[in-house]
ZAMARDO-80203 format. One line per 4 residues: their letters; for each residue x, y, z of N, C-alpha, C. Coordinates in pm, whole numbers, plus 50000, padded with zeros to 5 digits. Atoms other than C-alpha are relative to their C-alpha. Layout:
BEGIN
a> X Y Z X Y Z X Y Z  ...
***
This chain:
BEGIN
xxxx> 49922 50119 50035 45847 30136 94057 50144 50020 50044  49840 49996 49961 46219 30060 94214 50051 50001 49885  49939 50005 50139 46490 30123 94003 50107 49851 50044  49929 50166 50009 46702 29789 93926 50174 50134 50047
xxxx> 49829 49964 50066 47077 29937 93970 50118 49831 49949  49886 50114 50049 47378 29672 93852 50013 49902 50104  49963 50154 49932 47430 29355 93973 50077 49941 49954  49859 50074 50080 47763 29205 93926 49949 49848 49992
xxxx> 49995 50118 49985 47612 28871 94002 49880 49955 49890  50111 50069 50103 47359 28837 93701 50025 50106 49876  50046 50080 49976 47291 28769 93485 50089 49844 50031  49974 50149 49976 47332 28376 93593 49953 49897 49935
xxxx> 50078 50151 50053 47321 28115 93341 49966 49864 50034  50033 50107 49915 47350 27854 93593 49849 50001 50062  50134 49981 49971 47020 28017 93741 49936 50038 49926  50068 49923 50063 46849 28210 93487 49980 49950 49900
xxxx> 50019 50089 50167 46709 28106 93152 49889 50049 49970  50103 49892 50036 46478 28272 92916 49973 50130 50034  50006 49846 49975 46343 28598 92980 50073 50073 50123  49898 49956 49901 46479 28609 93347 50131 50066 49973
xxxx> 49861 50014 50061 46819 28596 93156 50058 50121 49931  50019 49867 50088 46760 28871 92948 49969 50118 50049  50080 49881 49907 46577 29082 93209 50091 50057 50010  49895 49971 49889 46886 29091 93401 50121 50072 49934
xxxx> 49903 49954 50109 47105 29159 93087 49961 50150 49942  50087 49850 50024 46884 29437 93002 50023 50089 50108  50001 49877 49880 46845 29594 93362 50136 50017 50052  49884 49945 49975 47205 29580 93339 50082 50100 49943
xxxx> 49976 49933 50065 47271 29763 93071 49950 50120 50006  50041 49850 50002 47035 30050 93142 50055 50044 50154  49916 49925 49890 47228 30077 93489 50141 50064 49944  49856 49928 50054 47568 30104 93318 49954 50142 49909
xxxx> 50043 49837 50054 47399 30363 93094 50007 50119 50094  50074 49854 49926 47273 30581 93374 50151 50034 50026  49860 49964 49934 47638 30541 93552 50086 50047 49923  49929 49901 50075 47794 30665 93236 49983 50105 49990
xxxx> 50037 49857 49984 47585 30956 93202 50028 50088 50105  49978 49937 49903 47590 31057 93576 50153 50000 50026  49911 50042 49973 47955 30937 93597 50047 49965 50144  49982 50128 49867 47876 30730 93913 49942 49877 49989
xxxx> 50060 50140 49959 47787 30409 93997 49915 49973 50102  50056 50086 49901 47507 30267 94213 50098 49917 50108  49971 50105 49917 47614 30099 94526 50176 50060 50035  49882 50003 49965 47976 30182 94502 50027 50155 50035
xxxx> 49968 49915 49947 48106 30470 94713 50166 50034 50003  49875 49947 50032 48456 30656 94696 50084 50035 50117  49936 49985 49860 48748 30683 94944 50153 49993 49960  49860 49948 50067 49137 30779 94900 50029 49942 50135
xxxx> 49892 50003 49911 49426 30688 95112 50144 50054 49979  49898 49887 49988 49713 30944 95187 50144 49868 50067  49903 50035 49959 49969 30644 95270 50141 50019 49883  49854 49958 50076 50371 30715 95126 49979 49896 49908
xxxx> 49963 50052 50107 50402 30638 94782 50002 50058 49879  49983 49894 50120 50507 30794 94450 50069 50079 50040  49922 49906 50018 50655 31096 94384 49952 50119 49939  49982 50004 49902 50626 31323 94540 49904 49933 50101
xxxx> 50090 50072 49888 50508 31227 94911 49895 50004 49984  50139 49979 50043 50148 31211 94880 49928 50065 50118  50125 49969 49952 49862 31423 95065 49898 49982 49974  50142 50041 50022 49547 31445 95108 49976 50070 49896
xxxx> 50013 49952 50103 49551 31669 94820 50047 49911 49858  49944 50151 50093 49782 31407 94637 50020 49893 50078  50013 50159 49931 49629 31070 94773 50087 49906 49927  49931 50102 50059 49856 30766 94693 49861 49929 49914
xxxx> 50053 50067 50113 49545 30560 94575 49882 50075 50051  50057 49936 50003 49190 30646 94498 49921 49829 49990  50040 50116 49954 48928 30326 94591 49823 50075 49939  50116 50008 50009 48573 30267 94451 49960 49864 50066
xxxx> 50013 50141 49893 48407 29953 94687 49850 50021 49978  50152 50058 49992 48091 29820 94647 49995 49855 50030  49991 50124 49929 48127 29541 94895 50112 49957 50015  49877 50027 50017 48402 29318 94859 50071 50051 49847
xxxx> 49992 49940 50152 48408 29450 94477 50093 50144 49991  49924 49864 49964 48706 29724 94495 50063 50014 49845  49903 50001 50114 48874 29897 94196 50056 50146 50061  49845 49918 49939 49209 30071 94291 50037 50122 49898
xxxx> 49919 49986 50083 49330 30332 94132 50140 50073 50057  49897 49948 49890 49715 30412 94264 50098 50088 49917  50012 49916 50081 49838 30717 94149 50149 50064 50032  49884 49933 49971 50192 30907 94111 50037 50164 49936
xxxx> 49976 49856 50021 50244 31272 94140 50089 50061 49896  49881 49918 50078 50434 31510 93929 50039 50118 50119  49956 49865 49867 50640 31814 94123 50092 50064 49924  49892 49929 50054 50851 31942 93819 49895 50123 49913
xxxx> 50079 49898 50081 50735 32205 93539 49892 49942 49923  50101 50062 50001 50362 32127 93437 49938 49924 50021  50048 50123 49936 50335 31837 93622 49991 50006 50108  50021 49983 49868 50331 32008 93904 49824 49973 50097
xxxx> 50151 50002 49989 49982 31895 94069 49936 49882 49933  50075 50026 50106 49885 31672 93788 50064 49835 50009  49918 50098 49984 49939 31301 93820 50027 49919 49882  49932 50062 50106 50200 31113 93574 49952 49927 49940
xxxx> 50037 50123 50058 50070 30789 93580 49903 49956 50103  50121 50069 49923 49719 30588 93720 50061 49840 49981  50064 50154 50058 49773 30226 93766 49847 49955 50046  50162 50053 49970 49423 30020 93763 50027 49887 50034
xxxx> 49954 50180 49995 49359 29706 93935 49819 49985 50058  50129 50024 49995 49036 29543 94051 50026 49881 50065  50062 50144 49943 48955 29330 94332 49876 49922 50051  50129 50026 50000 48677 29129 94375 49972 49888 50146
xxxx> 50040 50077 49836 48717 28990 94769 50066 50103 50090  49969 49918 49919 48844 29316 94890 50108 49995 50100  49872 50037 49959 49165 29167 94985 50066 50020 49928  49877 50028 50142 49401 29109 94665 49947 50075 49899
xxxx> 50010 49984 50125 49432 29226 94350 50033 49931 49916  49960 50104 50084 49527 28908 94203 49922 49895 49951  50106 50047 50013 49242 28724 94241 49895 49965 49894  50129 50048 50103 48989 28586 93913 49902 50021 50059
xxxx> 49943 49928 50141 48897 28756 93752 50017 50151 50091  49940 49871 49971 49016 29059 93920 50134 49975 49979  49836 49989 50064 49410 29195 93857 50007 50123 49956  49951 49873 50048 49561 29434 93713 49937 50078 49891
xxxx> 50074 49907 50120 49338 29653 93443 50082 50054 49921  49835 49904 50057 49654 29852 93328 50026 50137 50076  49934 49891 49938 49854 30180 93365 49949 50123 49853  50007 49829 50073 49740 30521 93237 50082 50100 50015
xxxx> 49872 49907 49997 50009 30781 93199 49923 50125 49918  50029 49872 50039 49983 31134 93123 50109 50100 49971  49830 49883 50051 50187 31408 92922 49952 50136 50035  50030 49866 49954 50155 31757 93051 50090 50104 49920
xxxx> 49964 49902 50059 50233 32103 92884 50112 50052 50094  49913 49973 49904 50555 32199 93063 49977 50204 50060  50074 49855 49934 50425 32597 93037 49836 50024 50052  50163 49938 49968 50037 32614 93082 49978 49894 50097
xxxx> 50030 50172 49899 50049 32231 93283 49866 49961 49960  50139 50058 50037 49739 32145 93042 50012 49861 49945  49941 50131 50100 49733 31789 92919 49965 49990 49875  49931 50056 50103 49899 31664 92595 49951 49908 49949
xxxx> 50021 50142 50079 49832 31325 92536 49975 49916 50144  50021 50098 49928 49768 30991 92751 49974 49890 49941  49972 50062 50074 49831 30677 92680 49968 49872 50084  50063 50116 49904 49679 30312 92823 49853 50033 50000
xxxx> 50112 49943 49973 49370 30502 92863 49910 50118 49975  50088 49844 50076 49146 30819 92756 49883 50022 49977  50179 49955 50016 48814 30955 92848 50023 50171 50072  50053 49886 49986 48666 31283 92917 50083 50040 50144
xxxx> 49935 49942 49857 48803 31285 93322 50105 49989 49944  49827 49993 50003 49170 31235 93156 49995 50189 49975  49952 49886 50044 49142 31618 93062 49945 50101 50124  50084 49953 49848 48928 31717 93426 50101 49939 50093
xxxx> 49909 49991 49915 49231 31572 93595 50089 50124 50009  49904 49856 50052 49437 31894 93426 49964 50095 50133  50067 49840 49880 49215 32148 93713 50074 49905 50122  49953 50014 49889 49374 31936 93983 50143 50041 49996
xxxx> 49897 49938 49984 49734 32080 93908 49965 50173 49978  50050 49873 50024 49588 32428 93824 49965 50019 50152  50022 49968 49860 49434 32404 94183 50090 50009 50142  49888 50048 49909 49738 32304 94360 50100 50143 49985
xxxx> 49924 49904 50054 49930 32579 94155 49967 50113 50059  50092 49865 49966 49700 32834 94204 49996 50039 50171  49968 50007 49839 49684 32780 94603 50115 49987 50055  49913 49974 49950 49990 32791 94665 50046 50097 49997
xxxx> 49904 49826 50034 50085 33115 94523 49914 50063 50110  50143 49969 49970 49734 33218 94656 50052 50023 50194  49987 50015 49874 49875 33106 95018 50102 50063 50060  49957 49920 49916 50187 33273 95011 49946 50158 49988
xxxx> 50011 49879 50013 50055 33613 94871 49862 50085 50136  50066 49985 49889 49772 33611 95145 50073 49962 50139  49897 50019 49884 50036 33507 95441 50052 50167 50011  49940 49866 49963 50192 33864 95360 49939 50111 50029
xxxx> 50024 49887 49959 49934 34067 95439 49862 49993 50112  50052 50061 49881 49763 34061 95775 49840 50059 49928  50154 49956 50013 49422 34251 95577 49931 49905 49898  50041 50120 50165 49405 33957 95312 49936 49872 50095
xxxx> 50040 50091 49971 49409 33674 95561 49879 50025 50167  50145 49955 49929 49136 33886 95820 49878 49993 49920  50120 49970 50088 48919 33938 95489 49923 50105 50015  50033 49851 49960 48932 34334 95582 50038 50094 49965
xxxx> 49886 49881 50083 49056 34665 95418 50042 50032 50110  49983 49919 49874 48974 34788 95797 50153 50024 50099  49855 50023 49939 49332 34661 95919 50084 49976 49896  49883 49948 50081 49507 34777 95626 50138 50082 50001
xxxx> 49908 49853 50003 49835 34993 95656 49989 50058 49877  50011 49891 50098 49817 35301 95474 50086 49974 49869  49913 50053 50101 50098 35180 95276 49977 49911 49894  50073 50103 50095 49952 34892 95164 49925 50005 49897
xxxx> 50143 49969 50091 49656 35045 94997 50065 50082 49919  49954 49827 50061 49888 35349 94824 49976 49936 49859  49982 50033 50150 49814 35326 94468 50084 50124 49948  49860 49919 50046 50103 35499 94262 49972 50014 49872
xxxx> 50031 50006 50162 49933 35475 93890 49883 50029 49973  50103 50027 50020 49662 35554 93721 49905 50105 50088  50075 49931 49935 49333 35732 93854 49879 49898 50096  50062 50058 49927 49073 35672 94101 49835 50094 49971
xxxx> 50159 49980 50064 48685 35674 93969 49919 49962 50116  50052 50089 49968 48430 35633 94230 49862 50128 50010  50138 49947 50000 48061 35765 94310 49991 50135 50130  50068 49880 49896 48100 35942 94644 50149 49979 50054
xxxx> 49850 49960 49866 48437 36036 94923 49929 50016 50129  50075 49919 49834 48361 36062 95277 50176 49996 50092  49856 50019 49908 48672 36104 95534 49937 50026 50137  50021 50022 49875 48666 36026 95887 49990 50113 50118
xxxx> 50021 49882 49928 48522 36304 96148 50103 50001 50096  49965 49993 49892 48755 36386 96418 49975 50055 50126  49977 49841 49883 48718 36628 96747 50089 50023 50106  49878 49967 49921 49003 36757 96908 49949 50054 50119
xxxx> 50097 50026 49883 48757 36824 97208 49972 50151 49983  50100 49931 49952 48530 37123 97321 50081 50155 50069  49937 49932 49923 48745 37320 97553 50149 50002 49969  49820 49980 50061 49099 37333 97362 50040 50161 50101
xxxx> 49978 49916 49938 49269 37573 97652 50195 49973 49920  49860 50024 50033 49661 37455 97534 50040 49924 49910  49954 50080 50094 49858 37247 97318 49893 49897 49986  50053 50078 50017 49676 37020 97085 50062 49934 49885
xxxx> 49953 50050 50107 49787 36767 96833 49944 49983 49903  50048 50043 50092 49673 36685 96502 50070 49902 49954  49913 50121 50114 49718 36320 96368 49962 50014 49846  50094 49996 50142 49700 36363 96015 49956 49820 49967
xxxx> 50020 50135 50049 49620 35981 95978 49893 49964 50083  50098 50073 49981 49337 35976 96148 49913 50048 49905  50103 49985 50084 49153 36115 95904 50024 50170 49934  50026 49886 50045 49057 36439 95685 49972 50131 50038
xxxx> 50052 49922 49931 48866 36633 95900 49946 49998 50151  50015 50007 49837 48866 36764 96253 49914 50159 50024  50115 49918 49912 48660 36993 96478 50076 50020 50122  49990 49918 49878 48736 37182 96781 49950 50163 50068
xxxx> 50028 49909 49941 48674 37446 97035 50068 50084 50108  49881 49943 49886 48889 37711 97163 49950 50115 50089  50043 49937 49867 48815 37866 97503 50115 50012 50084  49923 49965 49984 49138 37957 97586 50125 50069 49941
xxxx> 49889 49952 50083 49435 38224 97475 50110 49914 49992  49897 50106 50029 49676 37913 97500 49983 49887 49909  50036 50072 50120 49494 37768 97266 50087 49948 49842  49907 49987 50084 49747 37655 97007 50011 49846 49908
xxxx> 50037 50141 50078 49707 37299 96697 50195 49980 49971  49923 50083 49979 50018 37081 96676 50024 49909 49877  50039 50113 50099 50086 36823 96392 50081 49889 50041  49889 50153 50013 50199 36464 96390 49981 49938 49861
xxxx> 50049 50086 50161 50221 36215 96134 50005 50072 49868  49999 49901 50124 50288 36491 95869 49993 49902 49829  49961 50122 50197 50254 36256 95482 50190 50084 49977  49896 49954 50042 50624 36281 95320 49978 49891 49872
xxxx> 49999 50028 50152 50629 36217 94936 49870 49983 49951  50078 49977 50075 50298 36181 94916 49922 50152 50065  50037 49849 49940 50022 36531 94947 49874 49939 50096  50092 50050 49897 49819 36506 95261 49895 50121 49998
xxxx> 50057 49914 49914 49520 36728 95369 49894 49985 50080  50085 50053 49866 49365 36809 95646 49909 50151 50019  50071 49889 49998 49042 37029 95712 49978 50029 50123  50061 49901 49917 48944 37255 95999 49896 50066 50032
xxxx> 50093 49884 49972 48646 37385 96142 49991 49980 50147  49909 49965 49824 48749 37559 96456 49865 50090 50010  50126 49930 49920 48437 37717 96684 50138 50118 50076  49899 49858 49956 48605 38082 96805 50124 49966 50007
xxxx> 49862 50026 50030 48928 38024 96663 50095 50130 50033  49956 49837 49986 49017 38416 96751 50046 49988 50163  50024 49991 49900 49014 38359 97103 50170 49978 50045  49888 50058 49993 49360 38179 97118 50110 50097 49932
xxxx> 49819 49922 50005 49736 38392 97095 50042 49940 49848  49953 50048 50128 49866 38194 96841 49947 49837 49971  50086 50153 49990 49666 37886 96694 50071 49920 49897  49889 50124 50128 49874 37735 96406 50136 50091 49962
xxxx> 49868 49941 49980 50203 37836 96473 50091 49934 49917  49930 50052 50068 50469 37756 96202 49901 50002 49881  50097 50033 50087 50193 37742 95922 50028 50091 49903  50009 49913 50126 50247 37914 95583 49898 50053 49936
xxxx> 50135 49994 50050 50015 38116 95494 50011 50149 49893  49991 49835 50141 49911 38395 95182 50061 50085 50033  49960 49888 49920 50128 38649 95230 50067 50030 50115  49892 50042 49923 50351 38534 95491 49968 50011 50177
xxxx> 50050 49952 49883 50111 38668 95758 49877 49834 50045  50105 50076 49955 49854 38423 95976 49889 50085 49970  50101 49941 50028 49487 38531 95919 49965 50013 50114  50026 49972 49865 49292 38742 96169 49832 49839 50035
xxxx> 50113 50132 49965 49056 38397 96334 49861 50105 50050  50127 49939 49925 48713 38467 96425 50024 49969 50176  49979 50061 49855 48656 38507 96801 49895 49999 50041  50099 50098 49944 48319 38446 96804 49884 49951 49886
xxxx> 50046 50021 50126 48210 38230 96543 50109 49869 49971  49909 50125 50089 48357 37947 96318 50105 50038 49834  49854 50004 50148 48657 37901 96040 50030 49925 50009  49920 50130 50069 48782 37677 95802 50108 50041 49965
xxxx> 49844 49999 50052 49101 37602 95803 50063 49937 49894  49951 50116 50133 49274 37382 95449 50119 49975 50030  49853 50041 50027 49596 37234 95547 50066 49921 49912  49936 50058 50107 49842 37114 95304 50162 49953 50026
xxxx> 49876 50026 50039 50187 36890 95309 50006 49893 49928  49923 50066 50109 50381 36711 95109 50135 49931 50070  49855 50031 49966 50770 36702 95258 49979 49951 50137  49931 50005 49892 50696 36601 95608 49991 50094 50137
xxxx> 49936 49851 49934 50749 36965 95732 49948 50096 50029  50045 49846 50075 50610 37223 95560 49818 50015 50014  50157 50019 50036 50246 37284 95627 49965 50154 49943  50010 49939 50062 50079 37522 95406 49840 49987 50041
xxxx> 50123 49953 49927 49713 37693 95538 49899 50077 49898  50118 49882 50005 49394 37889 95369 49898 50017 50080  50109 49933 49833 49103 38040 95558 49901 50024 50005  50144 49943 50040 48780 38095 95538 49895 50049 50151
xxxx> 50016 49941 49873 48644 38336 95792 49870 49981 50065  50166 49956 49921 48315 38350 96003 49929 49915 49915  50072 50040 50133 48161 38112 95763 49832 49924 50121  50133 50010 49953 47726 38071 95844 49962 49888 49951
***
C-alpha cells in the first residue's frame, strides 16, 4: 500500500464532503506525525544560501538563510551570526517567513511567522534561553558554535606542524615528539638498523639520529668511527657491533673509556660497542669483547 504523505491542498471543502473530507484530514495528520518524529517532511527538500547578510559575513558554514521548498511552498529561515564571546558560531536570531508562490513572502496566507532569538553562555557558548520560539533543535543549534570553535583552533594547531596535517609521526622532527614529563609504558622498543658498510678501510661517520644501532666491517688499519649529530641536553645512545674491530690503529678515537685506556678490539671476530652522550661532546664507551 502507498503511503499518503501531506497535502497542503486538502482537505477541500469546496471538493470533499463526508468521508473523503475526513480521509484527507486524517492522512494528514498521520503525515505531520511521521514528519515530527523523523524531523523531516515529505516532498520538501533543504537548501541554504551564503549571500551577505547579518553579522558577521556569512559562509557556507554561516549561511544567511536556510530554505525548505516543496514546490512553490517555501519557508525561509534567515539567520544572524554571533562572533563575540559564546556566540561565537551560534546564531542570535532566526527570522521565519513562509511563502506559498515561491516568490514573496507577503503573500496569503504566507508572511512573516516571527523571529526566534537566542541567549548563549558567554563561557561554555551553551544555550540559555530563547525566546519567539523553542523546540528540541533550539538546543542542537548550540553544536554548531562548538563546531566552528573547535575547528578553528583545530586548524591553526594542525597548520603548525607539517606531521599533523600529512597524518604521519614518519615526518616528525625529533623535537617535536621530545616528551619532557612523565614516563613512557609500552609493550616492545625496536631502533632502526644501520650499516656503516662492509669494507670500513678509513674515516667513517656515525649519525647518531639515524638510529640506535649500527653495524660495520673493518678491513683496514685506517679504519677509524667519527660522530655527528652528537644529542646535547638530552642522553643519546648508540650501539655497535663491529666485525674485526682489532684490525684498525685507532677505531674510536676521542672516546672515554674505563680506565682512561681504549679496549684491546677483537681482530678476528665481533664487539659491542655502548656509546653514551649527553653534552654534545663527550662520548663515553663500554665493550664487550669477541662476543659468539
Amino acid at each position: 500500500m502507498a503511503y499518503t504523505p501531506f497535502d497542503a491542498t486538502k482537505p477541500d471543502g469546496s471538493t470533499q464532503a463526508g468521508s473523503a473530507f475526513s480521509t484527507s484530514t486524517n492522512a494528514n495528520d498521520k503525515a505531520l506525525r511521521d514528519a515530527i518524529i523523523m524531523g523531516a517532511m515529505s516532498g520538501f527538500v533543504f537548501s541554504q544560501s551564503s549571500s551577505s547578510t547579518g553579522a558577521p559575513t556569512t559562509t557556507v558554514d554561516q549561511p544567511a538563510y536556510w530554505f525548505w521548498k516543496n514546490g512553490t511552498t517555501w519557508l525561509r529561515a534567515t539567520l544572524t551570526w554571533g562572533a563575540g564571546a559564546g556566540t561565537n558560531g551560534n546564531p542570535t536570531n532566526i527570522v521565519w517567513d513562509l511563502s506559498i508562490n515561491g516568490t514573496d513572502y507577503t503573500t496569503a496566507p504566507g508572511g512573516n511567522i516571527g523571529t526566534q532569538t537566542f541567549s548563549w553562555d558567554s563561557t561554555t557558548g551553551a544555550l540559555t534561553a530563547t525566546t519567539g520560539f523553542g523546540a528540541t533543535e533550539s538546543w542542537v543549534l548550540g553544536l554548531l558554535g562548538k563546531y566552528k570553535v573547535f575547528k578553528a583552533a583545530y586548524d591553526v594547531h594542525a597548520a603548525s606542524s607539517t606531521a599533523h596535517s600529512a597524518g604521519t609521526m614518519s615526518t616528525q622532527a625529533a623535537s617535536a615528539v621530545a616528551i619532557t614529563g612523565g614516563s613512557v609504558s609500552c609493550t616492545y622498543e625496536r631502533e632502526a638498523s644501520n650499516s656503516l658498510g662492509v669494507t670500513i678501510t678509513g674515516s667513517t661517520a656515525i649519525n647518531w639520529t639515524l638510529g640506535g644501532y649500527f653495524t660495520g666491517t673493518i678491513t683496514g688499519a685506517g679504519g677509524t668511527f667519527t660522530h655527528t649529530s652528537l644529542p646535547s641536553g638530552v642522553v643519546g645512545y648508540v650501539t655497535l657491533l663491529i666485525t674485526n674491530p682489532g684490525v684498525a690503529t685507532t677505531l674510536l678515537a676521542g672516546v672515554k673509556w674505563s680506565g682512561g685506556a681504549a679496549p684491546a678490539f677483537t681482530v678476528s671476530g665481533k664487539d659491542i660497542v655502548t656509546l653514551l652522550c649527553a653534552d654534545g661532546a663527550t662520548v663515553y664507551g663500554s665493550h664487550l669483547k669477541d662476543v659468539r
